[in-house]
C-alpha positions in Angstrom: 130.2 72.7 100.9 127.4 75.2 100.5 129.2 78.2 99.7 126.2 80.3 101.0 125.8 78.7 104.6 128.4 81.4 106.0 127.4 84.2 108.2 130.0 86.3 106.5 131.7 86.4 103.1 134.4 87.9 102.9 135.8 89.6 99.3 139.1 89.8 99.3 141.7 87.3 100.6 144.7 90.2 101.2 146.3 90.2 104.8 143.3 92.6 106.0 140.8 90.0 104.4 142.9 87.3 106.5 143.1 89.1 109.6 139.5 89.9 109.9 138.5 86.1 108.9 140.9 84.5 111.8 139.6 87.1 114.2 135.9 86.8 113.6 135.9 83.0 112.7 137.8 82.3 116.2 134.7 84.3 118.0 132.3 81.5 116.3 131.5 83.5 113.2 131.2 81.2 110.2 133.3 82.9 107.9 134.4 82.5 104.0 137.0 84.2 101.6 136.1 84.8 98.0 139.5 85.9 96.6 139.6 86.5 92.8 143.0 85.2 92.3 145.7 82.9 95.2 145.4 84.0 98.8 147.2 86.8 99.2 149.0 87.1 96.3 148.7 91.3 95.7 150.2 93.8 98.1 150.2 91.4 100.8 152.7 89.7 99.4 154.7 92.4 97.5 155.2 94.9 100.4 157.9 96.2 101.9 157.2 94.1 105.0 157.6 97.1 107.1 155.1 97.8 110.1 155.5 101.5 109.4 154.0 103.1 113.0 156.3 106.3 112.7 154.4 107.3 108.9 151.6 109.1 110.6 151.7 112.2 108.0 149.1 111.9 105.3 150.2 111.3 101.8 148.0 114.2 100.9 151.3 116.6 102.2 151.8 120.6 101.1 155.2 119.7 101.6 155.7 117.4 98.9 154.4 119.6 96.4 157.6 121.7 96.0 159.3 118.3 94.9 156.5 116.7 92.5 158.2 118.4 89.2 161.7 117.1 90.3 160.8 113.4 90.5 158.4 113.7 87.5 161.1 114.7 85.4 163.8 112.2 87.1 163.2 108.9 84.7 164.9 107.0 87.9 163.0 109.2 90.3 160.3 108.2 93.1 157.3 109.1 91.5 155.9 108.4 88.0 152.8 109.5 86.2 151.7 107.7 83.3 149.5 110.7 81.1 147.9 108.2 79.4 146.2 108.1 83.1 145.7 111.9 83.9 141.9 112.0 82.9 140.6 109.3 84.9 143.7 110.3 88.0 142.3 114.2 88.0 139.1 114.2 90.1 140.7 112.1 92.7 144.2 114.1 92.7 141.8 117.4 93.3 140.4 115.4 96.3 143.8 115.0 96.8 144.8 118.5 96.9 141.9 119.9 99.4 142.9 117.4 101.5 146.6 119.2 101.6 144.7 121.9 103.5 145.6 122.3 107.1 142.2 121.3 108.9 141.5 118.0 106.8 145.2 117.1 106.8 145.1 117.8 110.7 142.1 115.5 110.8 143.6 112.3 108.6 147.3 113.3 111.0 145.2 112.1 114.1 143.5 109.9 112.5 146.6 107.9 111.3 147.9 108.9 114.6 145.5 106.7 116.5 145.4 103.9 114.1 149.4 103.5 114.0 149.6 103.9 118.0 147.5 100.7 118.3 149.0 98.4 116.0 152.7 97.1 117.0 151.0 95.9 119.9 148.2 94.2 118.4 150.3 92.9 115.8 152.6 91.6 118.9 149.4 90.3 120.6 148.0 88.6 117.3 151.1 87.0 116.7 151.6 85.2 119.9 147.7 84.1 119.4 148.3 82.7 115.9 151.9 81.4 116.1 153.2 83.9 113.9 156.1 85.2 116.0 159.2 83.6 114.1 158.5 85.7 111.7 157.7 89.0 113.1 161.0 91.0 114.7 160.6 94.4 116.6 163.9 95.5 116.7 163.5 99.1 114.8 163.8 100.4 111.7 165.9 103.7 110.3 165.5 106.4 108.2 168.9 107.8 106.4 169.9 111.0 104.6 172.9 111.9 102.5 171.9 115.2 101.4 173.4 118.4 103.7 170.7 120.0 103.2 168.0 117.1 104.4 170.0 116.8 107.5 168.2 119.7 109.1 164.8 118.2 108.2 165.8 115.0 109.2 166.0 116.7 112.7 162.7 118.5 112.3 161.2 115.3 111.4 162.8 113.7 114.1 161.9 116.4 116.8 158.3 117.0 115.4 157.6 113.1 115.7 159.0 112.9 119.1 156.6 115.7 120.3 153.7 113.5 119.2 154.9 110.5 120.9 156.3 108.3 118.5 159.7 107.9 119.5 162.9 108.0 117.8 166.6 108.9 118.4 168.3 110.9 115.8 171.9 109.2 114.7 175.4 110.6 114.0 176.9 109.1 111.3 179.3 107.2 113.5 176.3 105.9 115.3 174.4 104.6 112.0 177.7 103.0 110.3 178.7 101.3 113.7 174.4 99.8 114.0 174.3 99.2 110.0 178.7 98.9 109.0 176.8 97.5 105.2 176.2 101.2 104.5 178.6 104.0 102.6 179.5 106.8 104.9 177.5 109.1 102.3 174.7 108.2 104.4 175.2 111.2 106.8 172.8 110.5 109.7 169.5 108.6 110.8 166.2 108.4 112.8 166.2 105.3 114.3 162.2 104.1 115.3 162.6 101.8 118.0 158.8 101.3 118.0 158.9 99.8 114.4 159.2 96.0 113.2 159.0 94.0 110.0 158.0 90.8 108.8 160.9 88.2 107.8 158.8 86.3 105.7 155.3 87.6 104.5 154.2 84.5 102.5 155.3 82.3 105.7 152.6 84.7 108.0 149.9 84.4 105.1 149.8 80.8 104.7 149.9 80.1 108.8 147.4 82.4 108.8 145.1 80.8 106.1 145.5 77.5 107.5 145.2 78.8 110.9 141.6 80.2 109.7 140.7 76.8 107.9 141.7 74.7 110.9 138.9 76.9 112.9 136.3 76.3 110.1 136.6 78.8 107.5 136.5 78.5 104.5 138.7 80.1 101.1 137.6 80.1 97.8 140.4 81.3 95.6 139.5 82.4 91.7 136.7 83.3 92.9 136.6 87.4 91.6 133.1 89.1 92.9 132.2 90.9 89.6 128.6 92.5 90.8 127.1 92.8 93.9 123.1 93.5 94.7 121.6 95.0 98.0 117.9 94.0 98.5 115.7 93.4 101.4 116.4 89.7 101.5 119.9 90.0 101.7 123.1 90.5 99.3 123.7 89.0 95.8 127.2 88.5 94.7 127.8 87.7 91.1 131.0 85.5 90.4 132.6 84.3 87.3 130.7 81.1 87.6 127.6 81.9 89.7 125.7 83.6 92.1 126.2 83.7 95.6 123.4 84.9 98.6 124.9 86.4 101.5 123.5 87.4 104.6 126.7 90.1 105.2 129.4 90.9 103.4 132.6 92.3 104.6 134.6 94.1 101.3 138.4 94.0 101.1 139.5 94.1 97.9 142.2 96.7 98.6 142.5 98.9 94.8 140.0 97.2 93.4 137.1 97.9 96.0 135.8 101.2 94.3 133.1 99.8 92.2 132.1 97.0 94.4 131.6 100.2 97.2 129.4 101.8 95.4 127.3 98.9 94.3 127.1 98.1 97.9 126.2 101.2 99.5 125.6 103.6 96.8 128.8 106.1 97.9 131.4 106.8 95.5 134.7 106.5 97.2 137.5 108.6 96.3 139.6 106.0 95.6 143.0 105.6 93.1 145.7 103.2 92.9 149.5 103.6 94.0 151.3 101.2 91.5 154.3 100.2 94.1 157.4 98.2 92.8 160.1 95.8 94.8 163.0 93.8 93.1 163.8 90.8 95.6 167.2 90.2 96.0 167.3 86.3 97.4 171.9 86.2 98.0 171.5 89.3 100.0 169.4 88.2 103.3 172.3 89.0 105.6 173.7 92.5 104.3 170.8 94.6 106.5 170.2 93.6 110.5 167.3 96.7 110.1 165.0 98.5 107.6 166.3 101.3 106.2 164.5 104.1 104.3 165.7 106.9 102.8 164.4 110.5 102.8 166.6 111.6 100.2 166.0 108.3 97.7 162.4 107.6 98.7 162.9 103.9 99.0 163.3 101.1 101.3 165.7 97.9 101.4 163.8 95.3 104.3 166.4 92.0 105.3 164.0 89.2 105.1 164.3 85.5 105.4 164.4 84.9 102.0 166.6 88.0 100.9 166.5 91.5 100.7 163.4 93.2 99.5 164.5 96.6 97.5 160.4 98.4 98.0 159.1 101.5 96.7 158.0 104.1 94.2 154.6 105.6 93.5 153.3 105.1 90.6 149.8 106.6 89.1 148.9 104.3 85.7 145.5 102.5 87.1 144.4 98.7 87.3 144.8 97.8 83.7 148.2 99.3 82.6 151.0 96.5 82.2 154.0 96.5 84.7 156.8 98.8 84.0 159.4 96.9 85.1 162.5 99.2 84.9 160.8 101.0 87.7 161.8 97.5 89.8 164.8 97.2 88.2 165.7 101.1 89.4 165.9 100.4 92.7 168.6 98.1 92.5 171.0 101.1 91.4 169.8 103.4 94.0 170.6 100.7 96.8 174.0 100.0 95.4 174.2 104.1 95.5 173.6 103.2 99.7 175.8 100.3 100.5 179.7 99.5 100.2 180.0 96.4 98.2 178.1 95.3 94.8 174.7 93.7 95.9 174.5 90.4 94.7 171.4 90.6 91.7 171.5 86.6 90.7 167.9 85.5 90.5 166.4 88.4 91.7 163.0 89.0 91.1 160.7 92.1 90.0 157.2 92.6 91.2 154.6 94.9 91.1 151.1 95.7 93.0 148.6 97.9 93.8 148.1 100.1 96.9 144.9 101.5 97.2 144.6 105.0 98.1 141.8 107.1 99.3 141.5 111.0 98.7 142.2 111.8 102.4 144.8 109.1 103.1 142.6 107.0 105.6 141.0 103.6 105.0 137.2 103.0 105.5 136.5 100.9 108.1 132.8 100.9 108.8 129.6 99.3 109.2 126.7 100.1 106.7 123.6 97.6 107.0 124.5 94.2 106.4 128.1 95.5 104.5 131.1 95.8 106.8 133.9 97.8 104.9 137.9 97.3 105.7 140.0 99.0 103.0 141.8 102.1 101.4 145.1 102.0 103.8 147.3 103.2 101.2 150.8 102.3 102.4 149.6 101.1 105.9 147.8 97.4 105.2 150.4 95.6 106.8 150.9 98.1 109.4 147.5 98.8 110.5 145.9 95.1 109.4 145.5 93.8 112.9 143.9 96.6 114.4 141.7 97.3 111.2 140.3 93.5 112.3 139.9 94.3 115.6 137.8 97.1 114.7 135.7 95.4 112.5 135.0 93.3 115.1 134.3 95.6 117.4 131.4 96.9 114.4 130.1 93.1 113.7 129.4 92.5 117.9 128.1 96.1 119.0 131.1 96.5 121.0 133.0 99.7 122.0 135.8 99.7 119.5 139.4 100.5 121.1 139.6 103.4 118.7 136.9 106.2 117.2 135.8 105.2 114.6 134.1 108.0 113.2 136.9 109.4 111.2 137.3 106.0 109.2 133.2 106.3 108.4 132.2 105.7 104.8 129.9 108.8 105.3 132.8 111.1 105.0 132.5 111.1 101.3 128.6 111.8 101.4 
């Protein structure tokens, strides 16, 4: 097969590379994946599995700030920073910061805002086109607290949602041990998000999808990393491991590692960094959980799946190069035993970590730039927000009015 016969190549093979591919290659574009390592075998298959529509505040969040030197010095806490890093973190964690201020965070709010109220639905849609519903369930998710004190701004958080219409129901403690009897009655209250779901089995979606997008013609090259890429008036050269590759467009979804490939491709320099996220999979536990459940005070998730329950979580700043830190998976496991009544079963559990890839302003790029279609930079949102993100792009690739603005998700907003 003649690698460069596709209209569209495709570089990265993560769930927003998938989506895309399936929806353009169903409309008769001839599309191929270049993915440097399996299909999907980053953040798409590490996540929490949680379509997270009620997260519609910007990680770039004044309010955090006031709890930053807490969870640095906490060894088991939420957030880590490895100083090794701080150089090469600083310029984009001053991006960060500006961003905190009330007009640009009020900008990436409705910006997430519109993203998020789109895609249950499309996910819902997609599903039922693709056969991906067995493993898809829209039953809600909950947020917890068993701090006094957070109960208050669990409320706020509750009420202030509600007002921008993304529902959710704030429970007693009664109400959250009788929906979820698994937890410890430290666990004082809850926001239940009816409008949530989560995936039972995210390597199950990503391989029906991938054969789903081969059966209509595509095509997937897998250790196939794109190490340079060219712009010139005949077209675009991408430069592989093992050789080079002419492309009439090129569609870049390389999640954290898009940075340099961006700016070779349209000259910008995004502000980009990398969220090193953790999960410790616990496969004798699939039935202890009916929901998701987060907590505010713990900064964590536990998602039942098919194959277990995923423990998901932490943020931590140490780059693409840095090895795994490993204890940082194997934390979580204490601070769901902290949540539930009985000892979790930990027998062949097993620790993973990925990159999430983070812009300054909290909002992916989704845009069109020449012959270079852009799709990445959703932070903790690919899952959530993959479906629409496609939909989107092909709203860009066919001229078509696109079912959200796009401007706010414009490469040109780092000019």
């Amino acid at each position: 097969m003649d690698i460069q016969a596709f209209d569209l190549h495709i570089i990265g093979g993560g769930i927003i590379g998938l989506c895309a591919a399936v929806t353009l290659q169903a409309r008769g574009i001839k599309v191929v994946i270049l993915e440097a390592d399996k299909i999907a075998s980053g953040a798409s298959y590490g996540n929490a599995g949680h379509l997270a529509t009620e997260q519609v505040f910007p990680i770039a969040d004044a309010n955090i700030l006031q709890h930053v030197p807490a969870m640095l010095f906490n060894p088991e806490g939420p957030l880590r920073i490895d100083w090794r890093y701080l150089p090469r973190l600083m310029p984009w964690a001053f991006k960060l910061l500006l961003n905190m201020r009330p007009e640009p965070f009020a900008r990436s709010h409705q910006a997430l805002l519109a993203l998020n109220a789109h895609s249950l639905q499309a996910w819902q849609d997609f599903a039922k086109d693709w056969q991906l519903t067995p493993w898809i369930k829209v039953e809600g998710s909950l947020l917890t607290v068993e701090k006094t004190t957070s109960l208050a701004d669990l409320q706020a958080h509750g009420q202030r949602l509600n007002e921008l219409s993304v529902p959710n129901e704030l429970l007693s403690q009664q109400q959250l041990l009788e929906l979820e009897p698994a937890l410890k009655d430290t666990q004082l209250g809850a926001l239940f998000f009816p409008q949530t779901g989560h995936i039972t089995d995210l390597s199950a979606i990503t391989k029906k999808l991938s054969t789903t997008f081969s059966e209509l013609g595509g095509h997937i090259v897998e250790h196939c990393p794109v190490l340079e890429a060219k712009v010139s008036v005949d077209g675009i050269t991408l430069t592989t491991s093992d050789q080079q590759i002419y492309a009439r467009k090129v569609m870049l979804a390389a999640g954290a590692h898009s940075k340099a490939l961006a700016k070779q491709l349209t000259g910008i320099s995004v502000p980009l960094d990398t969220e090193r996220g953790y999960h410790l999979m616990l496969p004798n536990e699939a039935a202890r959980l009916t929901l998701p459940v987060s907590s505010m005070d713990r900064r964590f998730i536990m998602t039942p799946m098919d194959t277990g329950l995923r423990l998901a979580g932490t943020v931590e700043y140490a780059g693409l190069e840095a090895p795994a830190n490993m204890n940082r998976a194997q934390m979580l496991l204490k601070q769901a035993q902290a949540m539930l009544t009985v000892p979790l079963d930990s027998e062949n559990s097993t620790q993973w970590m990925g990159f999430r890839p983070s812009t300054a302003d909290s909002l992916p790029i989704i845009d069109k730039c020449g012959s270079v279609f852009l799709n990445f930079g959703h932070q903790h949102l690919g899952l959530t927000q993959a479906v629409v993100s496609a939909q989107m792009i092909a709203a860009l690739y066919f001229d078509e009015n696109p079912v959200i603005d796009p401007a706010a998700y414009r490469l040109d907003r780092f000019e």
